[in-house]
C-alpha positions in Angstrom: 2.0 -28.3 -2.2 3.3 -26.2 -5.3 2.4 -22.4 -5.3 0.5 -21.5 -7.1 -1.5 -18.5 -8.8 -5.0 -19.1 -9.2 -6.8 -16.5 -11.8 -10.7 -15.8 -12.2 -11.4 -14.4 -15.6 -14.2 -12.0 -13.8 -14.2 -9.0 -16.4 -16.7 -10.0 -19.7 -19.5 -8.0 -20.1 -22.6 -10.6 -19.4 -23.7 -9.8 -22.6 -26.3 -12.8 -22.6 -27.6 -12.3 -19.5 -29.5 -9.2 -20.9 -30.1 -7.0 -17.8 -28.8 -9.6 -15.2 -25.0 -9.6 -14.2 -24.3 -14.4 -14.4 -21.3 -13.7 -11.2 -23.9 -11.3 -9.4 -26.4 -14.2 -9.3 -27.2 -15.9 -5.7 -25.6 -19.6 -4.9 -25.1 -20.9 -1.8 -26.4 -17.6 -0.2 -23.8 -15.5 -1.7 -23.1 -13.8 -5.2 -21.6 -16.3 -7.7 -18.2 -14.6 -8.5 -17.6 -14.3 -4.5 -18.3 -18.0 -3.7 -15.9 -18.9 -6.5 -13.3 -16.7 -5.1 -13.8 -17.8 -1.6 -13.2 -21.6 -2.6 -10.1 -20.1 -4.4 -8.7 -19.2 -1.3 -9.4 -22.1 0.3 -6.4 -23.7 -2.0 -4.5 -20.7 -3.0 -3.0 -17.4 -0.7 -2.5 -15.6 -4.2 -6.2 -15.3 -6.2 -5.9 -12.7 -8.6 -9.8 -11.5 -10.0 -9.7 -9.4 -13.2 -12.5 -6.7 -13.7 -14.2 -4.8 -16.0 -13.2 -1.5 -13.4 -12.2 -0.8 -10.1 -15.7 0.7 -9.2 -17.7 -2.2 -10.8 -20.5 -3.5 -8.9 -18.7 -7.3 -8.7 -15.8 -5.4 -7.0 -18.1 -4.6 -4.3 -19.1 -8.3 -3.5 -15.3 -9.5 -3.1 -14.9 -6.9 -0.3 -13.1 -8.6 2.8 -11.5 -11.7 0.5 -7.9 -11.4 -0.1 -7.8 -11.5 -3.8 -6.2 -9.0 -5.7 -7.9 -7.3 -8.2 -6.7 -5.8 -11.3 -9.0 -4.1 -13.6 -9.2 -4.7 -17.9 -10.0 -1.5 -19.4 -9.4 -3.6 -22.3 -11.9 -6.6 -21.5 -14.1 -5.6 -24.6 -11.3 -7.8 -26.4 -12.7 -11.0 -24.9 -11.3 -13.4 -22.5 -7.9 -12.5 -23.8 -7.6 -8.9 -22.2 -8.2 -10.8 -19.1 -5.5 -13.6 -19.3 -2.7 -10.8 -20.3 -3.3 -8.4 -17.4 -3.7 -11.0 -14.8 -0.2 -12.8 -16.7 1.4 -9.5 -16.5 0.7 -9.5 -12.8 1.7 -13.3 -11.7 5.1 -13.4 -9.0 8.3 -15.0 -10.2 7.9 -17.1 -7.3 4.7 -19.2 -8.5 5.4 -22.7 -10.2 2.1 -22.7 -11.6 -1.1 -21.1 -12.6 -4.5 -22.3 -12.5 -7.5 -20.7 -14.5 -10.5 -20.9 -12.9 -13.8 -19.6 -14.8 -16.0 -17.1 -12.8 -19.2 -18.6 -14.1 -19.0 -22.4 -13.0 -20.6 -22.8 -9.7 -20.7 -26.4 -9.4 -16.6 -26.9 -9.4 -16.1 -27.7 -5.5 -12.8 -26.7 -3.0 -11.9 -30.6 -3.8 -12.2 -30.3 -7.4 -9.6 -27.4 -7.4 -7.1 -29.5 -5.0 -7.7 -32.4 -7.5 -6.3 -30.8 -10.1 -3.6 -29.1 -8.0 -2.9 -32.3 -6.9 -1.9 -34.1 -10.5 -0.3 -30.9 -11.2 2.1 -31.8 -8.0 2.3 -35.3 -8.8 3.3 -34.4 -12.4 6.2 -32.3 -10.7 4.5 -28.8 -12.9 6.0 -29.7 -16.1 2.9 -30.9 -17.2 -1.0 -28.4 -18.0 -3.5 -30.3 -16.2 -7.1 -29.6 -17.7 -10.3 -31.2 -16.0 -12.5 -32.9 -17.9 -16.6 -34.0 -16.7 -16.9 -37.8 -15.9 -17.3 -38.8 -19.2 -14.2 -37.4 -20.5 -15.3 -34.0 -22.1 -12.5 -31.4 -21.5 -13.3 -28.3 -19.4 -11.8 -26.2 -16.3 -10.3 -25.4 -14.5 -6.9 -25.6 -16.1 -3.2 -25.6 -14.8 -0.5 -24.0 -16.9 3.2 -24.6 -15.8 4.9 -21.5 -15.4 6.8 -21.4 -18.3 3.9 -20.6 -20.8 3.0 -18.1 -18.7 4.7 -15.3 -21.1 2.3 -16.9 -24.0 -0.7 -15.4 -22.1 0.8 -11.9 -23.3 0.3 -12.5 -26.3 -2.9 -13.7 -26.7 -5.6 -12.3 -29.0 -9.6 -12.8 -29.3 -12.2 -14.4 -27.0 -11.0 -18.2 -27.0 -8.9 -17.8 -23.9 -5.8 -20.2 -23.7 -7.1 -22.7 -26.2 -4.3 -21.6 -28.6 -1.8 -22.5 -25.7 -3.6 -25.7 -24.9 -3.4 -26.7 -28.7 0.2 -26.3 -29.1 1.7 -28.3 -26.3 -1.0 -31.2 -26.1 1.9 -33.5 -25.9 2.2 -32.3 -22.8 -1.4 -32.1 -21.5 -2.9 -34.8 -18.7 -6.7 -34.7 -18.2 -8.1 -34.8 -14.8 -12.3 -36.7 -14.5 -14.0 -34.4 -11.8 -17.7 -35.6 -10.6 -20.7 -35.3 -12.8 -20.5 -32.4 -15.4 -19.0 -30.0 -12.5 -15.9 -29.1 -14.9 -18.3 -28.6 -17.9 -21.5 -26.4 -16.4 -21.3 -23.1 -16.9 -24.5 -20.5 -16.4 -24.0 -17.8 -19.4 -27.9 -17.6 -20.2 -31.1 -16.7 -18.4 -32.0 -20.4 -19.7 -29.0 -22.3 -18.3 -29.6 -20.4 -15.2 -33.2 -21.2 -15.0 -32.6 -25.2 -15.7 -29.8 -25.5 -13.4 -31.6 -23.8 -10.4 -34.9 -26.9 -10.8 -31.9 -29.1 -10.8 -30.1 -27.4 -7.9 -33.2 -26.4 -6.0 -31.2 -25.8 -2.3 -28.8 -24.0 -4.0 
């Protein structure tokens, strides 16, 4: 399989959560932003989390997990801040670099080697962006490595969508189950619905 670096956004504020951190929140038994990480590994030996600090409480539930963590002092920019550190910090030696949202805890360890796999099959000179089962884009995303310097540049709170935009002609859409590349938990509301949906979760 390519290598690849996989990168989990992990460093916004939670802003409409009110007093509740979304990655600190229970599935599965474990805190949100470490059971995303932990399925990261499980396709990827180079996981890279950003943070809002070093000290931050979400630092604490990644301990033991070999992710490397680079903290945003800048994060109050939006996603942005995030993409350019963690660009700044991906090896010359990766052939490609999946995004992986921190707040989607239905994506599975076979929905991440999905997409890695048409990524492979597409020889990584193609982004690979998942969609739900109907056809609805989503994440996680795969950017071949030579947009990677684009990240750098990148301004605001709309992530990669700029990048996305300009090389559509290159772009191949992957279906994952259900809406698992479309749900993700930003509200006390969304959190509420999807636990009666989810209710052994």
């Amino acid at each position: 399989m390519t290598q690849i670096t996989l990168v989990i956004p992990a460093a916004g504020a939670s802003r409409r959560m009110g007093d509740r951190d979304k990655l600190l929140e229970p599935v599965d038994g474990f805190p949100l932003l470490r059971g995303v990480a932990v399925r990261a590994l499980a396709v990827s030996d180079d996981v890279i989390v950003t943070l809002p600090s070093e000290t931050h409480p979400r630092a604490e539930v990644l301990d033991g997990l070999a992710v490397r963590q680079i903290a945003v002092p800048d994060a109050a920019d939006g996603m942005s801040a995030s993409l350019r550190h963690a660009a700044a910090a991906v090896s010359h030696e990766t052939e490609g670099v999946m995004i992986l949202p921190a707040d989607m805890p239905d994506l599975t360890e076979d929905d991440l080697r999905h997409v890695l796999q048409a990524f492979d099959d597409a020889s990584g000179e193609f982004l690979v962006q998942a969609t739900g089962a109907d056809g609805t884009p989503g994440h996680p995303v795969m950017f071949p490595t030579d947009l990677i310097p684009e990240f750098k540049s990148l301004t605001g709170d709309a992530g990669a969508r700029a990048i996305l935009q300009a090389n559509r002609h290159r772009l191949i859409r992957v279906a994952l189950p259900g809406e698992n590349a479309l749900t993700d938990l930003d509200t006390p509301g969304a959190w509420t619905l999807w636990r009666a949906n989810n209710p052994d979760r």
